[in-house]
Structures are given as C-alpha cells and as structure tokens.
C-alpha positions as CSV (number, residue, x, y, z in Angstrom):
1,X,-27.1,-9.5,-42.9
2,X,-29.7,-12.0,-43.6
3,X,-28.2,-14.6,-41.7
4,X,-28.7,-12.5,-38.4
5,X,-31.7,-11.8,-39.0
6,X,-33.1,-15.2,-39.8
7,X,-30.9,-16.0,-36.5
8,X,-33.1,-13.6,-34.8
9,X,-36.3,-15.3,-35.9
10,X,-34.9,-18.2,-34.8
11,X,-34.0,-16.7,-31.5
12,X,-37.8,-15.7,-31.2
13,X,-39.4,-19.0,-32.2
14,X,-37.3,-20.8,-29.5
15,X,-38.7,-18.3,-27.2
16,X,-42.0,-18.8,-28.0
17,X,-42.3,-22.7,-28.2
18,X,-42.3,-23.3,-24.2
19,X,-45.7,-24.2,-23.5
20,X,-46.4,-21.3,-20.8
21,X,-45.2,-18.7,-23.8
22,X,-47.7,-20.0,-26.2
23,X,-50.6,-20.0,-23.7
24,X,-49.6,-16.3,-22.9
25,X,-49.5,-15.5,-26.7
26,X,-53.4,-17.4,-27.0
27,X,-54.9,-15.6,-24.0
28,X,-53.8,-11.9,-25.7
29,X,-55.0,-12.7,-28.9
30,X,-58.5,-13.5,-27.3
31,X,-58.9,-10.0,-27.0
32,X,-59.3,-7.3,-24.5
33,X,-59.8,-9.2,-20.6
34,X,-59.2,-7.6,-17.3
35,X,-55.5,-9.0,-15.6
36,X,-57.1,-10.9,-12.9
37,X,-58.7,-13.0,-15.4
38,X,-55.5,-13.6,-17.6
39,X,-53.8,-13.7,-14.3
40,X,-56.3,-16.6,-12.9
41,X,-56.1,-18.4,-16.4
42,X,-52.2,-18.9,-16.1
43,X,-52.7,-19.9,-12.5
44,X,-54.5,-22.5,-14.1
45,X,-52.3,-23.4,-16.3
46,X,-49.3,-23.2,-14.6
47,X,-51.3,-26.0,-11.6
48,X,-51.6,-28.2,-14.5
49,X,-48.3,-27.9,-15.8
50,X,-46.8,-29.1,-12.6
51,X,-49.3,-32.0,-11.7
C-alpha cells in the first residue's frame, strides 16, 4: 500500500514540474483575481514559452 501511494505522489510531482503547471499553481496561490487576468497572465506566459 505504501508503494502506490508514494507512486501516486510521484505521479503528481511529474505533473506538476512542466513549467506552464507550476506557473498555474503560482498565479492561484497569489490569491483571489478575476479569470481574465489569470487568463491574460498565461497568455503571457505561454508567448514567452514559445519565443
């Protein structure tokens, strides 16, 4: 049982380490914004990504 569940974990992290992911993950633990700000943030972030 604990194997699965530190497979899970696992699972998650992977999940989480693509760069998009973690700037989604920063942006909600700012706090309370309206969605057309995230949503012009990732905009953003997703030009940069692909320059």
């Amino acid at each position: 049982m604990q194997l699965a569940l530190q497979q899970y974990k696992v699972n998650i992290i992977k999940i989480m380490a693509h760069p998009l992911q973690l700037q989604i993950l920063e942006l909600l633990c700012e706090g309370p914004k309206g969605i057309n700000e995230h949503q012009s943030r990732l905009r953003h972030a997703l030009f940069i990504q692909c320059m």
